[in-house]
TIDO-355405 format. One record per atom (N, C-alpha, C): residue in three letters; x, y, z. Coordinates in steps of 0.02 Angstrom, whole numbers, plus 50000, padded with zeros to 5 digits. Example, Ala and Ser with C-alpha at 12.3 -4.5 7.8 and 13.67 -1.06 7.14 Angstrom:
# residues 2
ala506604971650390 ala506154977550390 ala506604983550390 ser506424988850354 ser506844994750357 ser506455000250394 
END
This chain:
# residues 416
unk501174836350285 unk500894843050272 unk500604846150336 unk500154841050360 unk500084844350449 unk500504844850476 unk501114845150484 unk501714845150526 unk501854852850497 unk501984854250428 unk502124860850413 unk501674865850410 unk501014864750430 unk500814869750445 unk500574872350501 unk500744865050537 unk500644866850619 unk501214872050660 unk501934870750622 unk502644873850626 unk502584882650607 unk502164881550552 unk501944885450512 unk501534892950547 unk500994889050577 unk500444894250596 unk500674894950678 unk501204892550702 unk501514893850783 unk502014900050784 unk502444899250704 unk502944904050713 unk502774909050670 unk502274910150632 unk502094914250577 unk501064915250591 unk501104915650649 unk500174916650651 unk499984921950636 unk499414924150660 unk499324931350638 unk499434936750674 unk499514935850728 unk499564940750774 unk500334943550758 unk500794938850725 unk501474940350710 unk501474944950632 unk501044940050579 unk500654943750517 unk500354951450537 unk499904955050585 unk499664960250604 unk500294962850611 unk500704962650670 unk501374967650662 unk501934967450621 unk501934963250584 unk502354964050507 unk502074970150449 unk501404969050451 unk500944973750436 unk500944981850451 unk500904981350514 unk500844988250544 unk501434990750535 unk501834986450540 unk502554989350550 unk502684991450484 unk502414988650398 unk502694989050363 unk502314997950350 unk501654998650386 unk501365005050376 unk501825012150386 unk502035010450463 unk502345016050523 unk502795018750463 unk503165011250439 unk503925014350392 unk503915017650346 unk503175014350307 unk503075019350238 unk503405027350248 unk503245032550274 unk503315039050263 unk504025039750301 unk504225033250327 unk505135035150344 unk505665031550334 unk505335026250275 unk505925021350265 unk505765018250219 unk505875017850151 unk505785013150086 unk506025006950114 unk506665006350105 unk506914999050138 unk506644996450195 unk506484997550220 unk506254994850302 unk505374991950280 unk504954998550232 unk504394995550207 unk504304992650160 unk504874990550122 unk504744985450068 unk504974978250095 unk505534979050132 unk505554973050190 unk505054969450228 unk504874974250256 unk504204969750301 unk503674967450237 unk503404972350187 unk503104972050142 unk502944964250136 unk503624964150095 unk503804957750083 unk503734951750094 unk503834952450174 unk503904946150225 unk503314944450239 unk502764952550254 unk501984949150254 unk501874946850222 unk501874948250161 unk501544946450091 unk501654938750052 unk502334937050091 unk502564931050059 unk502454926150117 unk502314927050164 unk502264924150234 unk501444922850220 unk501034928750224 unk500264928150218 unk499934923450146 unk500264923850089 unk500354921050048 unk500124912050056 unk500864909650088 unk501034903850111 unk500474900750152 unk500224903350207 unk499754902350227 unk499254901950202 unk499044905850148 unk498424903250098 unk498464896650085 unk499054895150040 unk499304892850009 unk499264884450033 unk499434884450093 unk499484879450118 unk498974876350176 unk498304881150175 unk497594880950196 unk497234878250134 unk497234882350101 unk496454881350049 unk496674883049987 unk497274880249941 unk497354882249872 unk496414883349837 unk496174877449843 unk495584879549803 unk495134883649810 unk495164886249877 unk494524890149898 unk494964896449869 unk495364897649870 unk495764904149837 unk495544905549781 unk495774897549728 unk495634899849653 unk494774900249635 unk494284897649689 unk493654898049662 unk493534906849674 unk493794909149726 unk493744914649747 unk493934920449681 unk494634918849669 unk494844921749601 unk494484922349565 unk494234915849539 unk493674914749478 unk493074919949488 unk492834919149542 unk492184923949563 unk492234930049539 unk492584931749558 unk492974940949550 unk493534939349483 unk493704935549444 unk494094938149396 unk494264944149357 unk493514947849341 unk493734954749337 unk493994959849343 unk493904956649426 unk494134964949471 unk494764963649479 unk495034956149492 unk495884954849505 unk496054956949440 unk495774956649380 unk496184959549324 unk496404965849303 unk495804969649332 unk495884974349353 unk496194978849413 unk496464976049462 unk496984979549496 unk497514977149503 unk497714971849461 unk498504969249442 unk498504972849377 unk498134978249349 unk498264979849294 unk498674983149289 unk498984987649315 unk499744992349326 unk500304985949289 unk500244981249333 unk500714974349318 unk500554970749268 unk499954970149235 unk499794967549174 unk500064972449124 unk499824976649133 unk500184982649063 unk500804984049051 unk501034984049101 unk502014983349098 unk502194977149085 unk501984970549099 unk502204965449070 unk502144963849003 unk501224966648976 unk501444967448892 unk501564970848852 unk502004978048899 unk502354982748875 unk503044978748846 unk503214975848897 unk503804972848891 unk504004966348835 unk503604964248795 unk503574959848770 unk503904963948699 unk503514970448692 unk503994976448615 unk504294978848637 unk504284982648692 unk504874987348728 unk505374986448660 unk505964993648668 unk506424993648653 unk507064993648705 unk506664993348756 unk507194996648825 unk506974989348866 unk507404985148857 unk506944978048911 unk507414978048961 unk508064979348980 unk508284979449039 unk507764983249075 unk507874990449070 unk507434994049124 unk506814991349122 unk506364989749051 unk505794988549066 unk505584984049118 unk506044977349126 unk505914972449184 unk506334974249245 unk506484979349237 unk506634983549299 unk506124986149331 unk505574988949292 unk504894995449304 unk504494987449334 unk504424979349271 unk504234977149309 unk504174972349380 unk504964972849406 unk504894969749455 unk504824974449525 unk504744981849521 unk504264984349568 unk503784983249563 unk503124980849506 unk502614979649531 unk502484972649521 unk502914966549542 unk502674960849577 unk502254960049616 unk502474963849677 unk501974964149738 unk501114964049727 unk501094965549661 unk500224966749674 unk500014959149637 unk500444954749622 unk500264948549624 unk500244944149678 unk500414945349734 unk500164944149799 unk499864947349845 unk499764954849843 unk499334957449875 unk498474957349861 unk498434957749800 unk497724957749770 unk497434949649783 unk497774946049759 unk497364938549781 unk497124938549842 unk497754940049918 unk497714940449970 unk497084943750001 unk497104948649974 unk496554953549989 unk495734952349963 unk495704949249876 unk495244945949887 unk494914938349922 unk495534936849956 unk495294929849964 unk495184930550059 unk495484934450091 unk495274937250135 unk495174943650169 unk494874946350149 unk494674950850173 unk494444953850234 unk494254948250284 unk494224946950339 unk494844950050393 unk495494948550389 unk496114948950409 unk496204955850391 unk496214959850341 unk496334966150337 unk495804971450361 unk495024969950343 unk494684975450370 unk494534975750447 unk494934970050500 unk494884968750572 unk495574974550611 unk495854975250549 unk496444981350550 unk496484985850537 unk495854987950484 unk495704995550452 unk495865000650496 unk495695003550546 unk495775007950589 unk496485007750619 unk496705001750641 unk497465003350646 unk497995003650601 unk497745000850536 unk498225002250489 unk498365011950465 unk497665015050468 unk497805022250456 unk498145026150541 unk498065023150578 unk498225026250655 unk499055024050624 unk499375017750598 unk499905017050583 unk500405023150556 unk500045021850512 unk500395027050457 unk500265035950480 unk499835037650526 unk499705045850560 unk500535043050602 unk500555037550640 unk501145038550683 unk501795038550642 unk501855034650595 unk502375036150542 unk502505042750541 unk502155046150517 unk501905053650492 unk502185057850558 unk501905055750605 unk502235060550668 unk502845059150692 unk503245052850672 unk503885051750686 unk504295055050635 unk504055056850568 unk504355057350530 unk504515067350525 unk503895068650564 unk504085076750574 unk504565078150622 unk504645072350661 unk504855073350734 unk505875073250701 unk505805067350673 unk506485065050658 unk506925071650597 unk506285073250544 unk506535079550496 unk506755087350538 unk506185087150582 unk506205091550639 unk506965093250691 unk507135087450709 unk507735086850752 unk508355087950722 unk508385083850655 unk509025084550610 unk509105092850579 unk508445095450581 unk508565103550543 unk508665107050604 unk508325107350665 unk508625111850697 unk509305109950761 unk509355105150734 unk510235103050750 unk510715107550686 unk510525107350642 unk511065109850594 unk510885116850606 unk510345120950620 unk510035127050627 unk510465131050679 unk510445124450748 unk511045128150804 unk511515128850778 unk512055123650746 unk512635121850732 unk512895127950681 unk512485128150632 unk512755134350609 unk512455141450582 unk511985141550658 unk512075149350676 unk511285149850618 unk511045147350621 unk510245151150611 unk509865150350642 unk509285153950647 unk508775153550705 unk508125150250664 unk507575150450707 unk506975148050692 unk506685151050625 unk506585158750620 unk506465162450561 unk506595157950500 unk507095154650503 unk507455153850423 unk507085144450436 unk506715141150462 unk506295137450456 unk506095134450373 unk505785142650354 unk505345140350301 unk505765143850236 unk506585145050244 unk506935147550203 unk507085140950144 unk507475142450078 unk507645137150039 unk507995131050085 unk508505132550122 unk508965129150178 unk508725123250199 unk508035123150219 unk507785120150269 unk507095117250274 unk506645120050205 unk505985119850191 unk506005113450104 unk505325111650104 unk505315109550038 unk505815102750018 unk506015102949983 unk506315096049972 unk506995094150053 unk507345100350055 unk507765099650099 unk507595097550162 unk506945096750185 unk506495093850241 unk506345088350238 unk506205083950184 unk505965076450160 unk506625074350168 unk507345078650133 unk507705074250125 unk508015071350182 unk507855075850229 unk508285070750297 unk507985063250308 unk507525063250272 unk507355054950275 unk507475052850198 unk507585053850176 unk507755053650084 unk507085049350072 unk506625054050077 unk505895055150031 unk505805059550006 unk505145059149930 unk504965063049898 unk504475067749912 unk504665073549921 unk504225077949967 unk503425077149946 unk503185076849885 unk502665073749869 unk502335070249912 unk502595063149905 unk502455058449955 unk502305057450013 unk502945061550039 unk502625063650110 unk502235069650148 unk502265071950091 unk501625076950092 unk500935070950079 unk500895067150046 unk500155063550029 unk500115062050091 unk500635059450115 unk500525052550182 unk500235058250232 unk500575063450252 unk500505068750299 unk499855070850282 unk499605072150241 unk498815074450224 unk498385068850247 unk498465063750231 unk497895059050248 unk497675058050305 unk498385056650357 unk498485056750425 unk498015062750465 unk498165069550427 unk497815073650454 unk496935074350452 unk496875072250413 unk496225071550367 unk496085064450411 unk496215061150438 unk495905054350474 unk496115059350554 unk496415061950602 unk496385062750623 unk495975067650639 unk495775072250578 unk495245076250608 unk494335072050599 unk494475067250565 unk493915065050586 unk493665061550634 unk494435057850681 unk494345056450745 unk494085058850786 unk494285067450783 unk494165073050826 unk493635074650813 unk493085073150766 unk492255075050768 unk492115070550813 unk492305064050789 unk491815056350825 unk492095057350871 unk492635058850891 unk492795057450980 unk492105060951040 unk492155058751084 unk491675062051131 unk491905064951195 unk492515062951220 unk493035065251276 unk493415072451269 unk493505075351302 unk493865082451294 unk494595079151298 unk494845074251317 unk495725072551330 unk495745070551246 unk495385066051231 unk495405064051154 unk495195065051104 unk494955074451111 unk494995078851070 unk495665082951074 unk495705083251122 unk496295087451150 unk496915083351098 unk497185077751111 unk497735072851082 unk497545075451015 unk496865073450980 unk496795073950900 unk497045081350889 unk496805085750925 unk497045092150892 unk497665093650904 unk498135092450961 unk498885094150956 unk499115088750904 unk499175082450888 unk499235079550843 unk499225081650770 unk498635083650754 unk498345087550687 unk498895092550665 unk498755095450731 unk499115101950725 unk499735103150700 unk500165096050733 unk500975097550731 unk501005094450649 unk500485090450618 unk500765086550560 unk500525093750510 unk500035096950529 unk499845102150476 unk500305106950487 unk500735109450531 unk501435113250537 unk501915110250484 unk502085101650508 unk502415098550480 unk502205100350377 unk501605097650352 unk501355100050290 unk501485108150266 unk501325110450305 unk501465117850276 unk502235119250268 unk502805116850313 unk503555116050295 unk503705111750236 unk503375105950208 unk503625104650176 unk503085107650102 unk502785113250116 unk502585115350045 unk502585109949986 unk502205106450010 unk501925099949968 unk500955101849933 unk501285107449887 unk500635109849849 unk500005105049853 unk500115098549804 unk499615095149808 unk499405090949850 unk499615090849905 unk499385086549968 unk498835093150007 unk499175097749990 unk498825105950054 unk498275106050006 unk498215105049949 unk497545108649902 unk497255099949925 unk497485094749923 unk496965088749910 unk496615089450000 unk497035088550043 unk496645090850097 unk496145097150128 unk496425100650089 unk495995107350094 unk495275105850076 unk495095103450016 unk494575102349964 unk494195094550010 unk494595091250047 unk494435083150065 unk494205085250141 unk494555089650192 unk494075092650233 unk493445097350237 unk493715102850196 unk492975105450193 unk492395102350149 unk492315096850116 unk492005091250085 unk491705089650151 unk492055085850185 unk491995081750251 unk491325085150300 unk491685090750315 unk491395095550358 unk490645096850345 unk490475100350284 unk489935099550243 unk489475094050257 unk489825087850248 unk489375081650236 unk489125079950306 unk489575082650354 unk489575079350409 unk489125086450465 unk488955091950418 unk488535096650458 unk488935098850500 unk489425101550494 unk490265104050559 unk490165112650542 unk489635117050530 unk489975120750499 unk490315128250536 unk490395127650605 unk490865130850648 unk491575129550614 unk491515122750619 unk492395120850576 unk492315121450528 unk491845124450472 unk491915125550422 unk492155132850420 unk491955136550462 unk492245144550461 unk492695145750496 unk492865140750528 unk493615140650576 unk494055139950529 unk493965133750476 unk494595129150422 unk494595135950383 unk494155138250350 unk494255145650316 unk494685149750330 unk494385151950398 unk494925156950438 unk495675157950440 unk495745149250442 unk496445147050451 unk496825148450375 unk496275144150327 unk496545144050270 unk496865151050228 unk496185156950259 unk496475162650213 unk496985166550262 unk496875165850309 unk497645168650359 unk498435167050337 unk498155159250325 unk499075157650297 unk499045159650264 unk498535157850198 unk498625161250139 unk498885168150114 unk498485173750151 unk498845180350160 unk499375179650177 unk499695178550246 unk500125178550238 unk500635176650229 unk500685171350169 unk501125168250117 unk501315171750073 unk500535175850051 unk500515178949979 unk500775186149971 unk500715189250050 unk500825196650069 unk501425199350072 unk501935193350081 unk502435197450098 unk503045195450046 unk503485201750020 unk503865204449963 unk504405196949992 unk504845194649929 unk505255190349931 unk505335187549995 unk504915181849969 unk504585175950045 unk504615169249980 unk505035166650029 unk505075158749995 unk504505155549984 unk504045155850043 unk503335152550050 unk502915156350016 unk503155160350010 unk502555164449931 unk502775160849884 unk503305162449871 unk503515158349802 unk503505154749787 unk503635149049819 unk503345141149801 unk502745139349817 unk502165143649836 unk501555141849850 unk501155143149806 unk501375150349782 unk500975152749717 unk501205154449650 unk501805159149670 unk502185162449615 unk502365157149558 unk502635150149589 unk503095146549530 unk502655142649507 unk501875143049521 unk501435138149478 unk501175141549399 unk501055139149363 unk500825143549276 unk500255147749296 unk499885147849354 unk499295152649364 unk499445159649400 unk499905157549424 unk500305163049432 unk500905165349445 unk501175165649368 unk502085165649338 unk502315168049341 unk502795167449390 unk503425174749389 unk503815171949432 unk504385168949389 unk505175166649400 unk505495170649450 unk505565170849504 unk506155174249564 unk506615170949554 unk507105174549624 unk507605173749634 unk507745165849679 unk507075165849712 unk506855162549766 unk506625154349742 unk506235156649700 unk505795149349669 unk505975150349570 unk506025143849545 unk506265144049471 unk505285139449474 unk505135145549396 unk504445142949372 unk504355134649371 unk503975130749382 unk503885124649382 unk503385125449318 unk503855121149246 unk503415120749209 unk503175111649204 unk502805110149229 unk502485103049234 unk502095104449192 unk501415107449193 unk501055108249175 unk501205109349079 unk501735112749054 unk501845113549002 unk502415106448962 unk502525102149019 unk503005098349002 unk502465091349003 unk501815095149008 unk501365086948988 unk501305086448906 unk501515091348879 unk501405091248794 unk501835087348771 unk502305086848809 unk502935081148782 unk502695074948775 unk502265071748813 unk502195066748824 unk501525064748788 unk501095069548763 unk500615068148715 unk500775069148648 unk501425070348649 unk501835070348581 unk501755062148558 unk502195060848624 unk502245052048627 unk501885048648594 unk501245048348640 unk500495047448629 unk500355047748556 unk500355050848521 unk500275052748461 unk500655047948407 unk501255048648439 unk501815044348375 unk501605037048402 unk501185032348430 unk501115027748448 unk500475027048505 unk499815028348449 unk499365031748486 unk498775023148524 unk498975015748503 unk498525013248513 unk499075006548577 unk499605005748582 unk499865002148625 unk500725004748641 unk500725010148629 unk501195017948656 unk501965014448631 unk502445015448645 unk503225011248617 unk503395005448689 unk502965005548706 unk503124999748777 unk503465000748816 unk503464995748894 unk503614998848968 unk504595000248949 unk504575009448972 unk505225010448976 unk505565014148916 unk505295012448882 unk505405016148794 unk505215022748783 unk504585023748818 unk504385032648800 unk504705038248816 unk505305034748864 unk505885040148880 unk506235044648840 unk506465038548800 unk506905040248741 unk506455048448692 unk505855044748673 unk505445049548616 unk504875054848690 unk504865054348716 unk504825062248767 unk505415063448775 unk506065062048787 unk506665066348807 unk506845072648740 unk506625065648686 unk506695070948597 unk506155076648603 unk505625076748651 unk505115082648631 unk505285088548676 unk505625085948724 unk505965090548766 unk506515093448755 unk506885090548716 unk507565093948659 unk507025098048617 unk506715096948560 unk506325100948528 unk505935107248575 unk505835106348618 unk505535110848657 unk505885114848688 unk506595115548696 unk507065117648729 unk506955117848797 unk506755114448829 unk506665112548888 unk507345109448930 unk507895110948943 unk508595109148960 unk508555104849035 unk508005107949107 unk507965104949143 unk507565098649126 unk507215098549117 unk506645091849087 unk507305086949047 unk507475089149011 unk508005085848968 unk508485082249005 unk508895087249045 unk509335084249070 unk509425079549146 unk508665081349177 unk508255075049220 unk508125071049189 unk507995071949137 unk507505064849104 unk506705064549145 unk506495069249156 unk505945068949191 unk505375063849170 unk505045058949203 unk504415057349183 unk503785061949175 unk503135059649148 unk502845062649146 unk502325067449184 unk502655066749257 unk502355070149314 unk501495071049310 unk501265063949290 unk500565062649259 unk500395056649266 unk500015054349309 unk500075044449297 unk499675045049244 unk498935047749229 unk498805045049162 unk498995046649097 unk499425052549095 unk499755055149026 unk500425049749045 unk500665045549104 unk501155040949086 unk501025035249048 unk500615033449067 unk500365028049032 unk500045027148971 unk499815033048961 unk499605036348873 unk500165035148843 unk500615037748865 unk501255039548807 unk501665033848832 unk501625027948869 unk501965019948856 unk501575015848838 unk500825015248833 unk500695010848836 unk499925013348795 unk499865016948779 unk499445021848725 unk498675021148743 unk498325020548715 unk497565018148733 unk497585015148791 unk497775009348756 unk497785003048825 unk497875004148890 unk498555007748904 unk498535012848966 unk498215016348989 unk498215019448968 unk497495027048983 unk496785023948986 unk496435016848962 unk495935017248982 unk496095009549043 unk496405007649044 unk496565003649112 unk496745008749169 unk497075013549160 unk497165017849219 unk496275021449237 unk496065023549178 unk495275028149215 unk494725022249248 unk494865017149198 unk494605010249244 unk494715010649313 unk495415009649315 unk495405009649400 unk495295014249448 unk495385019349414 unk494905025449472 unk494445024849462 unk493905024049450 unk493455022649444 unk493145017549485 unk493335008949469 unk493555005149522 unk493555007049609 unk493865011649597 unk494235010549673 unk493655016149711 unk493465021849676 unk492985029249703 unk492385023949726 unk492265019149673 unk491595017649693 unk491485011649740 unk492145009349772 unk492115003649809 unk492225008349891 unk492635014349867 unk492635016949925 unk492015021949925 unk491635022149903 unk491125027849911 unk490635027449971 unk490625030950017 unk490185030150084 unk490765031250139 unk491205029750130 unk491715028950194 unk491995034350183 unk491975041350249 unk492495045250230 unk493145044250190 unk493495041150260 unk494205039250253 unk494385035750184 unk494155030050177 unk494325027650128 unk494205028650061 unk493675033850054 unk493665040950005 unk494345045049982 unk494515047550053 unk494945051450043 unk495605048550024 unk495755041150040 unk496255038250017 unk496225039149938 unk495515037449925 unk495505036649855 unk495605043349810 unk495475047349847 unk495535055049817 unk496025058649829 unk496525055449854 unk497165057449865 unk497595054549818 unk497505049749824 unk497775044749726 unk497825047849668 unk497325049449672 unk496975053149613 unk497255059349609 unk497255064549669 unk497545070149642 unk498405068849640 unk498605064849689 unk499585063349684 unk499465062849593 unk499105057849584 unk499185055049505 unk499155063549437 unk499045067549458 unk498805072049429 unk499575077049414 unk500055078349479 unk500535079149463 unk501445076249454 unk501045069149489 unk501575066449499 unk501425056549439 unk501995055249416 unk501675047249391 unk501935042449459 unk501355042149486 unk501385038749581 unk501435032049561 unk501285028249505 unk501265021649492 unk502175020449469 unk502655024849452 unk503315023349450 unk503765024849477 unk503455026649539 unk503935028749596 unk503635022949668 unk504245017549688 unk504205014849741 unk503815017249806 unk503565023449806 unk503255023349872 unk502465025349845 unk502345025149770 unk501655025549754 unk501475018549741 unk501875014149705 unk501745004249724 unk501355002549809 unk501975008449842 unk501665003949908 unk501005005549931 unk500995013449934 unk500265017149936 unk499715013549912 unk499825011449834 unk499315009249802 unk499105001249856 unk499504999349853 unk499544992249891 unk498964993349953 unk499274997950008 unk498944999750063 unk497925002650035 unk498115007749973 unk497435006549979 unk497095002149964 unk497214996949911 unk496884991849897 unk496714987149964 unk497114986750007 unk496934983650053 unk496514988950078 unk496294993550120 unk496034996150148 unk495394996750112 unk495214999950040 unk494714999850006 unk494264992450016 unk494604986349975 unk494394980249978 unk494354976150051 unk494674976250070 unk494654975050131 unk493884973550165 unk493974981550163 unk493254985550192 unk492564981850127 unk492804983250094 unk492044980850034 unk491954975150037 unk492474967650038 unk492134960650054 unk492044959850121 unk491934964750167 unk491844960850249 unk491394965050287 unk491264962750322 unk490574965050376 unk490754965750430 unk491554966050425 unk491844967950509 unk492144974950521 unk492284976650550 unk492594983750586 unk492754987350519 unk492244994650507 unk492564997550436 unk492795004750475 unk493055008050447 unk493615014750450 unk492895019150443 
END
């Protein structure tokens, strides 16, 4: 056994563990495969190494905290005894073998904590550089096609080139990388208070700058409102309030002129196609989310205390969306663009109060730390229009914050 872990900790130490890590960060916002790969390899690599140090000091550790591990493998607990009625068990053990991973990340993380919060700060510097490779790379591929056939800069923020057609050159969900792009910005501008150098203010603000260009192209609604609301929070707390009438300035400038001018794409998908303020163009088709959450408390209803189980609520929301005449919803098969109305309507009670559990959980472990606030409040609002817990790059998110949150809460070393 000393032989294998001497083999062990030479070719797999940590310093090799740290850039499996980082690396699996950078990829998040530009590569599913590439970050579920490394993911992986940390996770099952870091694992092993427990594993083959201190099985017991692990499980006393477990024991200590049993609660809380039950509580953030709960995504994975509830789909597994979704799956036990399910009517749909192929897919259902489909839904659950994306969230495996948090059966090795959560132990990991409570059992050391040490190893991750000595990385806090470079794990979010990770993922800002993701974020800026990822404008850089969407950036290059659009205005290569822009030369090629004959449009200019203007048409930037046209259907062509803006909004989903911007994510997709990396085939991400503009959502998503709108969250990732917000956070980044939102940690970089808090670099740029604490910094004390004019060169490394200078870097934070061209930096900032190009990812909040980058955000505003991809008209990623709820990333621009969660940062909007998560800096001037910041600012406030932190007594900034020059940059509080600067961020204003900025804010109602675009705003005008988004809102000002007659058939403008960026009007239209900024304001026009939300239910607050409705009116279907030519430009933007109404986004009814908001009216397509009734479908899913239909669900809720016909199976109000352990929902029809993981994978099944498809079937009876797709029927409320036929009844509703809802044809796009229908013929996507849309989920419930809701993590906690998803889990209401699969997994009924049980869902919905394991999901408010864990926000809850997580606000108050991150409470005091900007950053790791705002991670947490970025969750929270993705979760609001999007179900981030059934889409592969909200597993990994979630993953990253748990480490970063916990991390930070069992250790007394380097916090964000």
């Amino acid at each position: 056994m000393n032989t294998i872990l001497t083999l062990y900790n030479r070719f797999l130490n940590d310093t090799v563990l740290q850039w499996l890590l980082l690396g699996s960060i950078v990829s998040l916002p530009l590569n599913l495969f590439v970050n579920n790969l490394l993911f992986t390899v940390f996770f099952i690599g870091f694992t092993l190494k427990i594993l083959l140090n201190d099985p017991k000091e692990l499980l006393t550790i477990l024991k200590r905290r049993f609660p809380l591990f039950l509580l953030l493998v709960g995504p994975l607990l509830i789909t597994l005894i979704g799956c036990l009625y399910t009517t749909e068990p192929a897919a259902g053990f489909k839904d659950l073998g994306r969230l495996v991973p948090l059966a090795l990340i959560i132990p990991a993380v409570l059992y050391a904590p040490g190893f991750f919060s000595a990385y806090l700060k470079r794990l979010v510097y990770a993922l800002a550089i993701g974020c800026l490779a990822a404008a850089l790379i969407c950036w290059s591929l659009t205005l290569a096609e822009m030369y090629s056939t004959g449009y200019d800069l203007g048409d930037l923020f046209t259907p062509r080139f803006a909004y989903h057609e911007l994510s997709g050159r990396i085939d991400i969900h503009t959502p998503y990388l709108g969250m990732f792009t917000a956070i980044a910005i939102f940690f970089l501008i808090t670099e740029f208070v604490r910094s004390t150098t004019k060169k490394a203010k200078l870097l934070y603000f061209i930096w900032a700058a190009i990812l909040l260009l980058f955000l505003f192209n991809l008209l990623a609604r709820t990333a621009t409102v969660t940062l909007v609301i998560g800096t001037f929070a910041y600012m406030i707390y932190t007594k900034r309030y020059a940059l509080i009438v600067l961020g204003a300035a900025v804010v109602i400038t675009a705003g005008s002129l988004a809102y000002w001018q007659d058939h403008n794409f960026l009007r239209d998908r900024i304001f026009k196609s939300i239910n607050l303020f409705e009116s279907e163009t030519i430009f933007s088709k109404k986004d009814g989310r908001f009216e397509r959450f009734g479908a899913s408390i239909v669900v809720f209803k016909q199976f109000p205390l352990l929902g029809p189980g993981t994978a099944a609520e498809d079937t009876y929301r797709k029927a409320a969306y036929y009844d509703n005449r809802d044809s796009v919803a229908y013929n996507a098969n849309y989920n419930a663009h809701n993590q906690f109305l998803e889990y209401l309507s699969t997994f009924g009670l049980l869902g919905g109060l394991v999901f408010l559990a864990l926000l809850i959980v997580l606000i108050r472990a991150a409470w005091g730390h900007p950053i790791l606030l705002f991670f947490a409040f970025s969750f929270i609002m993705a979760g609001l229009t999007e179900s981030i817990l059934e889409r592969s790059w909200g597993i990994s998110f979630y993953l990253l914050l748990v480490m970063l949150i916990f991390g930070s809460k069992f250790s007394t070393d380097e916090q964000v």
